[in-house]
N, C-alpha and C positions, 0 to 999 in steps of 0.2 A: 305448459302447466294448465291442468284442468280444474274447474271449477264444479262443484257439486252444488245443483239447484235443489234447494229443499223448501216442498208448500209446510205449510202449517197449518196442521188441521183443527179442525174446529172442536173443544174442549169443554165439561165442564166438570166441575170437582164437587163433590156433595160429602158432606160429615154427618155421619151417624154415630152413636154410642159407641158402637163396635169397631166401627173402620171408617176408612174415606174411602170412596168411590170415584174413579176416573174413569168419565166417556168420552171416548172420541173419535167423532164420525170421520170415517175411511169408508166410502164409499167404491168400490168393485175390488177392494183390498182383501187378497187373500191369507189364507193361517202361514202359509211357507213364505209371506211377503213382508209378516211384520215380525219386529225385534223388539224383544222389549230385558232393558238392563235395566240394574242397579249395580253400583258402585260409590261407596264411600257418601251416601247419601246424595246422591242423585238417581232418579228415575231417569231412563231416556226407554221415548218412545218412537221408532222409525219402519219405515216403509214405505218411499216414496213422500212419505213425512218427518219431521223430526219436529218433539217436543221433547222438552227439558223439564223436570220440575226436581226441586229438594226438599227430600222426605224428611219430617221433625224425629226426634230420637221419641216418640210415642208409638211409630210404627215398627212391627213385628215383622223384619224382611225376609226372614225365613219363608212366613206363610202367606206371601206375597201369588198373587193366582191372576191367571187374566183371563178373556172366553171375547171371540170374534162372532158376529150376527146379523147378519145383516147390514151388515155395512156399518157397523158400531163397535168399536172396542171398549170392551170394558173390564177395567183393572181393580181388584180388590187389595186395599191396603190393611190389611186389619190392626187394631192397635193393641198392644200391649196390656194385659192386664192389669197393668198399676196405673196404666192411664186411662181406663174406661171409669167413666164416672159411677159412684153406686150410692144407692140411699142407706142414710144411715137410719135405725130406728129410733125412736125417743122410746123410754118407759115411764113405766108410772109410777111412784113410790117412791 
């Protein structure tokens, strides 16, 4: 029986209006090297790494997008139009 050793690489997650934002540094990590799923509301991220994360029912996983750079992965989660916050106006009268 074999064992799979998995590093874990170093993360951070940023929330904007629009989406959350997942970086994380893979350094000499190439595009044919990494994996990136979703199922049933899990993110996994692997290649020579694995992270886990559970995506909130706000995110749109259809238009779920990622882009490798330098040694950084970064994943766009965009959310949902009923979950982006928007200003309401007040009037006068």
């Amino acid at each position: 029986m074999t064992e799979n050793a998995w590093a874990s690489a170093a993360v951070d997650v940023l929330e904007g209006d629009s989406e959350y934002l997942v970086f994380a540094d893979v350094p000499g990590a190439k595009q044919e090297d990494v994996t990136i799923r979703y199922h049933e509301g899990e993110l996994r991220l692997e290649g020579g790494f694995r992270r886990v994360f559970n995506v909130g029912p706000d995110v749109d996983v259809d238009r779920i997008t990622a882009e490798l750079q330098n040694g950084v992965l970064k994943v766009h989660l965009p959310k949902k139009e009923a979950a982006k916050p928007r200003t309401i106006p007040v009037k006068v009268g």
